[in-house]
HTML snippet that shows the backbone in 3Dmol.js (N, CA, C, O; Angstrom):
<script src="https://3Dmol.org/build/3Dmol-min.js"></script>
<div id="view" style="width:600px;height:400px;position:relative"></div>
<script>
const pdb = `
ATOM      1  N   UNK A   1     183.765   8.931   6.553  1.00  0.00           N
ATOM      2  CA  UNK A   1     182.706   9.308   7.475  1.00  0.00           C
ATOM      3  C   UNK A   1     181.710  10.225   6.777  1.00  0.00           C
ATOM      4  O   UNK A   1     182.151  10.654   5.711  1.00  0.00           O
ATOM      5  N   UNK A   2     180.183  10.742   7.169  1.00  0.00           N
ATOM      6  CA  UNK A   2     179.560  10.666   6.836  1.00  0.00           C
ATOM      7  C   UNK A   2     179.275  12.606   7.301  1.00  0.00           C
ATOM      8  O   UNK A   2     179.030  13.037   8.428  1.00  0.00           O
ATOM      9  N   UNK A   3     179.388  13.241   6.292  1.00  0.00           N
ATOM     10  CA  UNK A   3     179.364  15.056   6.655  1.00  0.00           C
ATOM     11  C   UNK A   3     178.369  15.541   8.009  1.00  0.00           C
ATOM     12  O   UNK A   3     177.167  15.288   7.924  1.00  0.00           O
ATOM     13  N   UNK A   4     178.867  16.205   9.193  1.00  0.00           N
ATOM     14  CA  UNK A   4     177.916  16.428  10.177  1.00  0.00           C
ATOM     15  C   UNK A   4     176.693  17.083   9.189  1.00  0.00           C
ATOM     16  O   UNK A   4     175.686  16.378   9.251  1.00  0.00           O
ATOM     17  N   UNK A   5     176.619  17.644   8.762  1.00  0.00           N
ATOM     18  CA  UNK A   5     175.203  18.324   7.857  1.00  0.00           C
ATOM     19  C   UNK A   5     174.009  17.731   7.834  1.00  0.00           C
ATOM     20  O   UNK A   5     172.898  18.255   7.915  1.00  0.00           O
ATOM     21  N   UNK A   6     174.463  15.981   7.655  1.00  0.00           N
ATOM     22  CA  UNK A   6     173.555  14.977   7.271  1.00  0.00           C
ATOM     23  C   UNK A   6     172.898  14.400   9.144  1.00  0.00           C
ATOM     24  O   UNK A   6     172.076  13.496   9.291  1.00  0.00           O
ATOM     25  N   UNK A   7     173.371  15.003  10.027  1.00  0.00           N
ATOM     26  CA  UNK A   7     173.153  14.307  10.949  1.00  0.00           C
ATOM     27  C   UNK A   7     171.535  13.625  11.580  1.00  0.00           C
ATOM     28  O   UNK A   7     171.236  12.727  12.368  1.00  0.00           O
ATOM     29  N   UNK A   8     170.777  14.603  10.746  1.00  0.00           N
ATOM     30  CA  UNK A   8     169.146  14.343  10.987  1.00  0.00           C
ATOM     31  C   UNK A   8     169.396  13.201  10.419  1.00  0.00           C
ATOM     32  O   UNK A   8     169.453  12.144  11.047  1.00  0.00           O
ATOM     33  N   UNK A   9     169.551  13.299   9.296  1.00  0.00           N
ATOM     34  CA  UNK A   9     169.455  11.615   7.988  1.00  0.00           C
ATOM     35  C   UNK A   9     169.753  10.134   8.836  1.00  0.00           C
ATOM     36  O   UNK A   9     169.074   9.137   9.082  1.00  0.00           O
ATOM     37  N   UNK A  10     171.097  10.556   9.123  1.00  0.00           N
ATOM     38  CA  UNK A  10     171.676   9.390   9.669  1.00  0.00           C
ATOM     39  C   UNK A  10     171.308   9.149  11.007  1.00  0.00           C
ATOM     40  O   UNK A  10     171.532   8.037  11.485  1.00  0.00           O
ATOM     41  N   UNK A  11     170.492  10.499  12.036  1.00  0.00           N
ATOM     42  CA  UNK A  11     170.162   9.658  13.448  1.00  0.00           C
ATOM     43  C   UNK A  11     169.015   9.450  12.976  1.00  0.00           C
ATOM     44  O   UNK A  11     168.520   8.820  13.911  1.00  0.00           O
ATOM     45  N   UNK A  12     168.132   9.528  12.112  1.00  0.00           N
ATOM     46  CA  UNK A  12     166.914   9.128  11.755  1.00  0.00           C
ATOM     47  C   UNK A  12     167.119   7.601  11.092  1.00  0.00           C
ATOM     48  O   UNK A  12     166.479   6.772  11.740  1.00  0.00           O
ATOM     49  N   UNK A  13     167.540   7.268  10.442  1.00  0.00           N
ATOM     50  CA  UNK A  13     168.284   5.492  10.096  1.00  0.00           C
ATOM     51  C   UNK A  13     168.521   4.861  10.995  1.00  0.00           C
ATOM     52  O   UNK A  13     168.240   3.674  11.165  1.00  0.00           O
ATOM     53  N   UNK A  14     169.088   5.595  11.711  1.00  0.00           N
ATOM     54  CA  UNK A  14     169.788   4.495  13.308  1.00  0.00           C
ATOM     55  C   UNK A  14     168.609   4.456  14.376  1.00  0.00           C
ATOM     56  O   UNK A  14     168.318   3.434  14.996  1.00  0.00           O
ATOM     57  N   UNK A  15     167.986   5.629  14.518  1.00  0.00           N
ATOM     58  CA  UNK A  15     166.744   5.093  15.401  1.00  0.00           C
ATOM     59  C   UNK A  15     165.387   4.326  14.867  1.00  0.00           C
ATOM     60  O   UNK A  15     164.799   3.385  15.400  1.00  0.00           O
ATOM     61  N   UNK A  16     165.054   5.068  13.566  1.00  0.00           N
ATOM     62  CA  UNK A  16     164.628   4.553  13.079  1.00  0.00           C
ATOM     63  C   UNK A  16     164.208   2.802  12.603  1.00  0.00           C
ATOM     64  O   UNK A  16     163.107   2.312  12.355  1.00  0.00           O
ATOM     65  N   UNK A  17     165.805   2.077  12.612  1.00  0.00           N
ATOM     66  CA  UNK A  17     165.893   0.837  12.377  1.00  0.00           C
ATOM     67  C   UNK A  17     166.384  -0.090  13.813  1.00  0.00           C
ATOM     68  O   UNK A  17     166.405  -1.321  13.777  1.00  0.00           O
ATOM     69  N   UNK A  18     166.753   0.666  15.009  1.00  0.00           N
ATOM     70  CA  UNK A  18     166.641   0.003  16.036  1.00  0.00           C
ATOM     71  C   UNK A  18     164.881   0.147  17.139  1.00  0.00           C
ATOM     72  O   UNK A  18     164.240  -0.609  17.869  1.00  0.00           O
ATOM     73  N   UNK A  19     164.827   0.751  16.930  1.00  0.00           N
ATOM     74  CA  UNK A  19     163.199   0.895  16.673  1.00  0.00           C
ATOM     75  C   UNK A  19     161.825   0.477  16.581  1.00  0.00           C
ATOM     76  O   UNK A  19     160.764   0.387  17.197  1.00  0.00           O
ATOM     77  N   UNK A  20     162.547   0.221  15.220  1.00  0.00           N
ATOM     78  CA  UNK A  20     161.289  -0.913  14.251  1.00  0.00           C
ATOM     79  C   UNK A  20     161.832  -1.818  14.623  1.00  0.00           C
ATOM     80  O   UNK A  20     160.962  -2.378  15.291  1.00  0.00           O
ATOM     81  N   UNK A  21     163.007  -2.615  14.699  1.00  0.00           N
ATOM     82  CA  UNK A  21     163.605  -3.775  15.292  1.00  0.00           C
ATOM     83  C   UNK A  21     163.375  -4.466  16.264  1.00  0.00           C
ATOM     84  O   UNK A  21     163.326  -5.693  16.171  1.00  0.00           O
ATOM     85  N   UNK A  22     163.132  -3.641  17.711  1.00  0.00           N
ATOM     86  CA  UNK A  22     163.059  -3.466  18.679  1.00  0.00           C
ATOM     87  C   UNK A  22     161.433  -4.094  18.882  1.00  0.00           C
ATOM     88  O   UNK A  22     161.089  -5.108  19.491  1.00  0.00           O
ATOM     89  N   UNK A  23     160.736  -3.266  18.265  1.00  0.00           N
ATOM     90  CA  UNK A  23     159.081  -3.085  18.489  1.00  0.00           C
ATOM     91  C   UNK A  23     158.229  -4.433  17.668  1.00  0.00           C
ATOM     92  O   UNK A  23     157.128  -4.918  17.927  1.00  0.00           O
ATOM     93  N   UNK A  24     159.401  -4.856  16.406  1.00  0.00           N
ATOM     94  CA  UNK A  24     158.646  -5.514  15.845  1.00  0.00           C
ATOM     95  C   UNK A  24     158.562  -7.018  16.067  1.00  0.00           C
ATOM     96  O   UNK A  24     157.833  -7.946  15.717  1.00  0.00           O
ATOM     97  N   UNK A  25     159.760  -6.808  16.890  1.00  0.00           N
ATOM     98  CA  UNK A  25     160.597  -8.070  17.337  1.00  0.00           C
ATOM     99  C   UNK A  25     159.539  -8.752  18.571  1.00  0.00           C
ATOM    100  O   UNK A  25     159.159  -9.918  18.457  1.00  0.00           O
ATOM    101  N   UNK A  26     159.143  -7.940  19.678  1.00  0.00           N
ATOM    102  CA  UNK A  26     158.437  -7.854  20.699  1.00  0.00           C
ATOM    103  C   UNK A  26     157.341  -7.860  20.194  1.00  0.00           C
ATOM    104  O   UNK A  26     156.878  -8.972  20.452  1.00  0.00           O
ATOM    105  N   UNK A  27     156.451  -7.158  19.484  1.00  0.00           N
ATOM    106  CA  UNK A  27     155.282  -7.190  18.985  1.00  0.00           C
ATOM    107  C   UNK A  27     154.717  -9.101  18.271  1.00  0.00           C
ATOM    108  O   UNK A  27     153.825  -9.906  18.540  1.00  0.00           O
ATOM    109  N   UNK A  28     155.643  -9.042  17.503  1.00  0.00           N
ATOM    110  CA  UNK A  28     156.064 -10.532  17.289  1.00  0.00           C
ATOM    111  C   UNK A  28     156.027 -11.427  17.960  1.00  0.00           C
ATOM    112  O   UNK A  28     155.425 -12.403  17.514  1.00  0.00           O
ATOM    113  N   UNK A  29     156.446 -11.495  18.897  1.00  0.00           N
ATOM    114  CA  UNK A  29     156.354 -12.428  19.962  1.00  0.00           C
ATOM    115  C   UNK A  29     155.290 -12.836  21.635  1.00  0.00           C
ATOM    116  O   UNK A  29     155.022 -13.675  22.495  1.00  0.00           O
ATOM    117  N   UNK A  30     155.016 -11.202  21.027  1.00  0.00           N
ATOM    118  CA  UNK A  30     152.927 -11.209  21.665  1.00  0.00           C
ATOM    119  C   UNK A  30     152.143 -12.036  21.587  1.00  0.00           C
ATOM    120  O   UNK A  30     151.577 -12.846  22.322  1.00  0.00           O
ATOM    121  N   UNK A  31     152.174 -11.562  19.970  1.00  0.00           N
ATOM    122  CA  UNK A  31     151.375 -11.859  18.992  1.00  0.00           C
ATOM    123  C   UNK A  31     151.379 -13.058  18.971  1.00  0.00           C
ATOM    124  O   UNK A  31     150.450 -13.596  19.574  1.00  0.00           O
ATOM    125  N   UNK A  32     152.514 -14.050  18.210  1.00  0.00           N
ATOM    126  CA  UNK A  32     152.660 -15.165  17.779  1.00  0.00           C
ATOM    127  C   UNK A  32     153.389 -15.957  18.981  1.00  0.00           C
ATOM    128  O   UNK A  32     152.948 -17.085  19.203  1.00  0.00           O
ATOM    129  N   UNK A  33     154.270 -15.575  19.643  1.00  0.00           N
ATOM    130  CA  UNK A  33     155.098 -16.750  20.760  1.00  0.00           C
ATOM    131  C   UNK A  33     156.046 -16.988  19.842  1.00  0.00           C
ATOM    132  O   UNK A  33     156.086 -16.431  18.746  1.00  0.00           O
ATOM    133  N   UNK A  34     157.119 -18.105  20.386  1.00  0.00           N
ATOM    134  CA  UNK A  34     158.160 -18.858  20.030  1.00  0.00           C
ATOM    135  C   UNK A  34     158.020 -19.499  19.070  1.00  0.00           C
ATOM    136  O   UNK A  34     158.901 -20.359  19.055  1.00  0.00           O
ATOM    137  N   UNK A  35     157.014 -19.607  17.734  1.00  0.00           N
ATOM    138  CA  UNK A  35     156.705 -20.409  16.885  1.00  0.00           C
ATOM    139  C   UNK A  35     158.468 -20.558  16.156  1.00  0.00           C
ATOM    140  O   UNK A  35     159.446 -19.810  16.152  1.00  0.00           O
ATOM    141  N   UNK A  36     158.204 -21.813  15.650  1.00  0.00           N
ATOM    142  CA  UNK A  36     159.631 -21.924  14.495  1.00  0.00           C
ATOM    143  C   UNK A  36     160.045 -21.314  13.728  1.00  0.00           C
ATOM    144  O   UNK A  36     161.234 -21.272  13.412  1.00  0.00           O
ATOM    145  N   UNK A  37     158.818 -20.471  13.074  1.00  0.00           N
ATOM    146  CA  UNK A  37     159.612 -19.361  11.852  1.00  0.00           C
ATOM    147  C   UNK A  37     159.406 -18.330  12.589  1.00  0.00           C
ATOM    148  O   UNK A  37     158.533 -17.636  12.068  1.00  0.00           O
ATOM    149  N   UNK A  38     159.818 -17.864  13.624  1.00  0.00           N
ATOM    150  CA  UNK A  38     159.284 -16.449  14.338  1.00  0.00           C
ATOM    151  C   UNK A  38     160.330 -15.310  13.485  1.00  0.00           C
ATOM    152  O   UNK A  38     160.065 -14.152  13.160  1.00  0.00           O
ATOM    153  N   UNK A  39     161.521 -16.050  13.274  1.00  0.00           N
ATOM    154  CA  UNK A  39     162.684 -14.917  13.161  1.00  0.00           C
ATOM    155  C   UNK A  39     162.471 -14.625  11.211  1.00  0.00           C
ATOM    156  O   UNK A  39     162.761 -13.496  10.814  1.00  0.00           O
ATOM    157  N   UNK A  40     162.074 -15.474  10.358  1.00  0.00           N
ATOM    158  CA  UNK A  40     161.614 -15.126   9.179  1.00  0.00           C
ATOM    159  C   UNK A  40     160.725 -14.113   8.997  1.00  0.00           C
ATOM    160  O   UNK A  40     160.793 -13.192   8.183  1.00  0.00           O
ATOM    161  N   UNK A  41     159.348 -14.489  10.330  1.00  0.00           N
ATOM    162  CA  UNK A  41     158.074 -13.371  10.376  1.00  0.00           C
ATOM    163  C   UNK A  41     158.521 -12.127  10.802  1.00  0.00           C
ATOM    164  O   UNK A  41     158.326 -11.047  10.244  1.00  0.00           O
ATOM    165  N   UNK A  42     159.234 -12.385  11.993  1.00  0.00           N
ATOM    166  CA  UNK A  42     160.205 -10.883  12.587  1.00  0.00           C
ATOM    167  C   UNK A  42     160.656 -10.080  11.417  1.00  0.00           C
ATOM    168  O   UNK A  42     160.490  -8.860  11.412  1.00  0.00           O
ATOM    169  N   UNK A  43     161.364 -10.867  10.171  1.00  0.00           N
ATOM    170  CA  UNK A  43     162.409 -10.235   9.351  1.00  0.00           C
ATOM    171  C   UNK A  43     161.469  -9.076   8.440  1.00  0.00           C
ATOM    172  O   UNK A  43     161.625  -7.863   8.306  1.00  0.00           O
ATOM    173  N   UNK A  44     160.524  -9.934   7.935  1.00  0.00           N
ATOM    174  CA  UNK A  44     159.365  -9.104   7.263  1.00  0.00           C
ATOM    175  C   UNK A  44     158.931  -8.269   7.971  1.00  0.00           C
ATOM    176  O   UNK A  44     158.807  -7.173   7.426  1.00  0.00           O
ATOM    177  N   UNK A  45     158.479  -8.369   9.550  1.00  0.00           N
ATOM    178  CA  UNK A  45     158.086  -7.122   9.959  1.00  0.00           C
ATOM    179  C   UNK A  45     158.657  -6.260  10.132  1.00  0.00           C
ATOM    180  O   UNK A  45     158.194  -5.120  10.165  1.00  0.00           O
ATOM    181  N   UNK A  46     160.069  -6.630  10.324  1.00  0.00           N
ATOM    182  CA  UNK A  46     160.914  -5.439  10.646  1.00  0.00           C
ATOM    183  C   UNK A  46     161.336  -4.822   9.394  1.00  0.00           C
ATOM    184  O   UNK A  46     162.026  -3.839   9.667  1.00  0.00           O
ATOM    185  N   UNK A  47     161.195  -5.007   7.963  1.00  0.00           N
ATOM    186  CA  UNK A  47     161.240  -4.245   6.898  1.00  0.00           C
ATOM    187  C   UNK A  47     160.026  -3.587   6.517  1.00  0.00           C
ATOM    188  O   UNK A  47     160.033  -2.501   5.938  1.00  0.00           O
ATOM    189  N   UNK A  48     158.894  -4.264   6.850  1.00  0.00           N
ATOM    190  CA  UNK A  48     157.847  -3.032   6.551  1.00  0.00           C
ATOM    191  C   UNK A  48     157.574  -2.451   7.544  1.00  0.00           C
ATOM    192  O   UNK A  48     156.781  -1.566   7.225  1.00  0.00           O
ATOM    193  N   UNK A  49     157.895  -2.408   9.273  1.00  0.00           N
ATOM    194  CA  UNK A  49     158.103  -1.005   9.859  1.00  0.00           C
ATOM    195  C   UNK A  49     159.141  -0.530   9.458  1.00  0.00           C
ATOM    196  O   UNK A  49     158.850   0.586   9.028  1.00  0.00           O
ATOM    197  N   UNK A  50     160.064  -0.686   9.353  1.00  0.00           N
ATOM    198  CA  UNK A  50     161.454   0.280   8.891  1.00  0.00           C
ATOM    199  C   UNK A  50     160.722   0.955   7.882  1.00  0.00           C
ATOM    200  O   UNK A  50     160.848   2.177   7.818  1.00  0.00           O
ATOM    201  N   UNK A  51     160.006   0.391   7.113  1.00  0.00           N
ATOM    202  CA  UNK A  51     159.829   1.565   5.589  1.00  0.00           C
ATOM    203  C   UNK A  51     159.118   2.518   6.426  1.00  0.00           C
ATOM    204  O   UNK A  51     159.220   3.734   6.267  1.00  0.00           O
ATOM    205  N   UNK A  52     158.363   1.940   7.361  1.00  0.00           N
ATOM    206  CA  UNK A  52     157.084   3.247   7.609  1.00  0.00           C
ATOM    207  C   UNK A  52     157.748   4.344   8.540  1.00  0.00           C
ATOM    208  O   UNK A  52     157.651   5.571   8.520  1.00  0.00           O
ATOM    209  N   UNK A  53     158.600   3.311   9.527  1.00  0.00           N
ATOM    210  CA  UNK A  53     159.815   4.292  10.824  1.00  0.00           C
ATOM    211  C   UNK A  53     160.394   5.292  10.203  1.00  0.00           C
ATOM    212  O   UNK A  53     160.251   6.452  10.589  1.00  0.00           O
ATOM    213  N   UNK A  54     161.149   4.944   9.121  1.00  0.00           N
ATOM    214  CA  UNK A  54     162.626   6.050   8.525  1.00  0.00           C
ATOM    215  C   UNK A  54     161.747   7.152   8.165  1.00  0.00           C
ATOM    216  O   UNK A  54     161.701   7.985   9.070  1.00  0.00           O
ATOM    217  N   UNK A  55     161.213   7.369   7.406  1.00  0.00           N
ATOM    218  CA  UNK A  55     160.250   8.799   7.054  1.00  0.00           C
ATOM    219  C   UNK A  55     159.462   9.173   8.052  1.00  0.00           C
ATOM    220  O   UNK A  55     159.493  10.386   8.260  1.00  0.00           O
ATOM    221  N   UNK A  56     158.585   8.395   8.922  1.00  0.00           N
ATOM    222  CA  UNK A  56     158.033   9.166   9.814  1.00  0.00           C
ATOM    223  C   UNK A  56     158.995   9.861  11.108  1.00  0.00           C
ATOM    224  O   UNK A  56     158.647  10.733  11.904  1.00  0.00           O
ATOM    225  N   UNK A  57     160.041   9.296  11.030  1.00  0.00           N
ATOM    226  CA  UNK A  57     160.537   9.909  11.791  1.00  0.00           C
ATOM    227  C   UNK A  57     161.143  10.922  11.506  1.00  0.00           C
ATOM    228  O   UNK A  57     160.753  11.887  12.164  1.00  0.00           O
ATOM    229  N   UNK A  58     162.107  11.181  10.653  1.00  0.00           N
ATOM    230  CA  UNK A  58     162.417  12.306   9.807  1.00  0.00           C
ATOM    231  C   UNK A  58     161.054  13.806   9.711  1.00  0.00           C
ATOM    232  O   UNK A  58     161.282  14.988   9.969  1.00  0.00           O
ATOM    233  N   UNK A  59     159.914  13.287   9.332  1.00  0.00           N
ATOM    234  CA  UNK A  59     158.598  14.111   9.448  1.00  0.00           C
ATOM    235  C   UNK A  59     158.595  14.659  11.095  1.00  0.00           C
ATOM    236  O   UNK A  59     158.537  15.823  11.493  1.00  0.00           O
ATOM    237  N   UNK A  60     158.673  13.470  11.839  1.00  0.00           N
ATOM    238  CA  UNK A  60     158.029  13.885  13.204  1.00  0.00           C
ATOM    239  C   UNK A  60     158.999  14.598  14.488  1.00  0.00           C
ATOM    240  O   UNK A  60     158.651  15.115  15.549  1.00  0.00           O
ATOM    241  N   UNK A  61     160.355  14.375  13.882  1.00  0.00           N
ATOM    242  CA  UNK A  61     161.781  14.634  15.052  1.00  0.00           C
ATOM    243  C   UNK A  61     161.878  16.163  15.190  1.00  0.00           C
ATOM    244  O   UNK A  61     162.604  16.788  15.964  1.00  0.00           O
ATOM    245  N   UNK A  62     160.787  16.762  14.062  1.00  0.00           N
ATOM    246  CA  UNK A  62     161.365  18.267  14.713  1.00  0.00           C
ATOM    247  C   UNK A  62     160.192  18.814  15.288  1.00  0.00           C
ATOM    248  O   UNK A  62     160.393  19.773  16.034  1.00  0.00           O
ATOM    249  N   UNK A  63     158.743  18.367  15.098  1.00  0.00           N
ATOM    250  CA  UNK A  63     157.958  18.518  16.069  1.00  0.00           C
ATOM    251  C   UNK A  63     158.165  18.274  17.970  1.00  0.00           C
ATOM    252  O   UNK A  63     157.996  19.070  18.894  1.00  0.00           O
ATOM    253  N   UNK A  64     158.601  16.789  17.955  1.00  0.00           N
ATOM    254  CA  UNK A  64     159.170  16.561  18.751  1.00  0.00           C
ATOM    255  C   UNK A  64     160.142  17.095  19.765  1.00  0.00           C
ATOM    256  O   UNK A  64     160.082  16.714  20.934  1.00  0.00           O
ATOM    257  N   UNK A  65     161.158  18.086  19.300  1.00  0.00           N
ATOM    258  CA  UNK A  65     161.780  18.473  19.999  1.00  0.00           C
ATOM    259  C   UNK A  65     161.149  20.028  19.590  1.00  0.00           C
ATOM    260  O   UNK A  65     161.466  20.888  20.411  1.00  0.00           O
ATOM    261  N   UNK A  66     160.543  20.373  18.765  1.00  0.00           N
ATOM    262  CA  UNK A  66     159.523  21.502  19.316  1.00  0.00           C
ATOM    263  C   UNK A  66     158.893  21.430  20.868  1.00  0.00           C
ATOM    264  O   UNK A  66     159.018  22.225  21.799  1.00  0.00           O
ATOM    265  N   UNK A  67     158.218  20.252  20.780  1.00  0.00           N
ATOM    266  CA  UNK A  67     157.011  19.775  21.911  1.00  0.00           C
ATOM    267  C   UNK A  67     158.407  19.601  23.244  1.00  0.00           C
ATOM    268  O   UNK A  67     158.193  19.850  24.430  1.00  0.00           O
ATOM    269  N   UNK A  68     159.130  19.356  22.959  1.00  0.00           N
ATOM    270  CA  UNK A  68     160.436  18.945  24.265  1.00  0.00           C
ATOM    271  C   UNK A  68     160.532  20.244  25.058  1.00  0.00           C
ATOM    272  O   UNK A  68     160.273  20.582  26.213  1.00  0.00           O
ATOM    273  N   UNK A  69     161.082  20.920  23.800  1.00  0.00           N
ATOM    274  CA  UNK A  69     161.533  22.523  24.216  1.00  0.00           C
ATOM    275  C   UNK A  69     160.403  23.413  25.358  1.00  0.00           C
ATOM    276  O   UNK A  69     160.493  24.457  26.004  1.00  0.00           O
ATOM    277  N   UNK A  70     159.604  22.611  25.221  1.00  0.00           N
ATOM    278  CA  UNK A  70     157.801  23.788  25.446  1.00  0.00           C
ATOM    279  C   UNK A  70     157.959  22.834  26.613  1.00  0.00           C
ATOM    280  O   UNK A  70     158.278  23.619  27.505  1.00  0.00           O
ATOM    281  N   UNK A  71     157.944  22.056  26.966  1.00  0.00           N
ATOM    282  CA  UNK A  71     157.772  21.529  28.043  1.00  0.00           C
ATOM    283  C   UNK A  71     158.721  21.539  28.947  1.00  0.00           C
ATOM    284  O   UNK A  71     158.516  21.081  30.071  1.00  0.00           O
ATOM    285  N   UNK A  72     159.898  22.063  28.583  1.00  0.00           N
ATOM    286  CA  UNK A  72     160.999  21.590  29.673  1.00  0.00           C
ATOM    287  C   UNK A  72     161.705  23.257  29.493  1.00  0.00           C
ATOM    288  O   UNK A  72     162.098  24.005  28.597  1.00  0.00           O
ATOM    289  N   UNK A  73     161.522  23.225  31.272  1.00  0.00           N
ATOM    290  CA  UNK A  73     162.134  24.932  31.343  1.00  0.00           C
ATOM    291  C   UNK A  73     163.787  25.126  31.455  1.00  0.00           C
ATOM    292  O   UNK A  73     164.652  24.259  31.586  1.00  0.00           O
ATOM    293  N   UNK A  74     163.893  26.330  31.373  1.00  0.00           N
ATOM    294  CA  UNK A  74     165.817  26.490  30.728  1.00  0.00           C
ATOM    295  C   UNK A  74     166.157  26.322  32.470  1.00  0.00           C
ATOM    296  O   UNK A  74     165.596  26.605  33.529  1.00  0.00           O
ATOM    297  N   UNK A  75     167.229  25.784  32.086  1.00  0.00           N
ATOM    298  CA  UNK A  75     168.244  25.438  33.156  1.00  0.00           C
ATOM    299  C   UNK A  75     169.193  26.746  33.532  1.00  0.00           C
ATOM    300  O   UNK A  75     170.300  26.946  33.031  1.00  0.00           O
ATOM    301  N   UNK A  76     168.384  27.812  34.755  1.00  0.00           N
ATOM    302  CA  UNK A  76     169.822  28.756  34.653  1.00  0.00           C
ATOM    303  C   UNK A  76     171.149  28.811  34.925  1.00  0.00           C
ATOM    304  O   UNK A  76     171.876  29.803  34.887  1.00  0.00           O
ATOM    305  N   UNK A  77     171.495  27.404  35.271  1.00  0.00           N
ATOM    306  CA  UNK A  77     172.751  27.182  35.752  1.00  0.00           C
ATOM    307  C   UNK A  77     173.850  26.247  34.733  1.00  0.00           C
ATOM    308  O   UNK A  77     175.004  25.967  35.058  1.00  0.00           O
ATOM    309  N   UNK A  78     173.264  25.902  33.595  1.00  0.00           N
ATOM    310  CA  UNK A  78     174.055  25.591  32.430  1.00  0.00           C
ATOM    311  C   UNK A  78     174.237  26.958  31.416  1.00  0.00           C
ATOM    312  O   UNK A  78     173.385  27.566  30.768  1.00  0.00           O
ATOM    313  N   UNK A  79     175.051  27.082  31.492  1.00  0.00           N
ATOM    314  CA  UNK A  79     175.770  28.260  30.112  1.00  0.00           C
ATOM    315  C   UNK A  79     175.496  27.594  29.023  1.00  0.00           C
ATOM    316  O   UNK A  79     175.815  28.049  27.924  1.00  0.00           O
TER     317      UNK A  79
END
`;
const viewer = $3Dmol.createViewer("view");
viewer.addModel(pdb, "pdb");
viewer.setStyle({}, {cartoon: {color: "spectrum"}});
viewer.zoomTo();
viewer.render();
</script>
């Protein structure tokens, strides 16, 4: 298993690549429809968003839950 330390790394991979998967897959099928090679075109897109997903997200996840924190008031009834 994989050291808790690393846990940014690795939830940044996993969202990161369901994600781009997700978006590119759908975007894909906007775009183009049911064509015959859809899942070849999918494959490519979903590796060049993944390249662009994994680092930007890593960059952007602690802004993010900066911006979370500021917006969402403390709960006085959780310890």
């Amino acid at each position: 298993m994989i050291d808790q330390k690393h846990h940014r790394f690795v939830f940044g991979f996993f969202m990161s690549l369901l994600m781009s998967g997700i978006m590119s897959l759908v975007i894909s099928l906007f775009n183009l429809g049911f064509v015959s090679d859809i899942v070849s075109i999918w494959l490519r897109a979903w590796a060049f968003a993944f390249v662009v997903a994994f680092p930007t997200i890593l960059v952007v996840a602690p802004l993010v839950n900066r911006l979370v924190n500021l917006v969402l008031k403390e709960d006085s009834t959780r310890r």
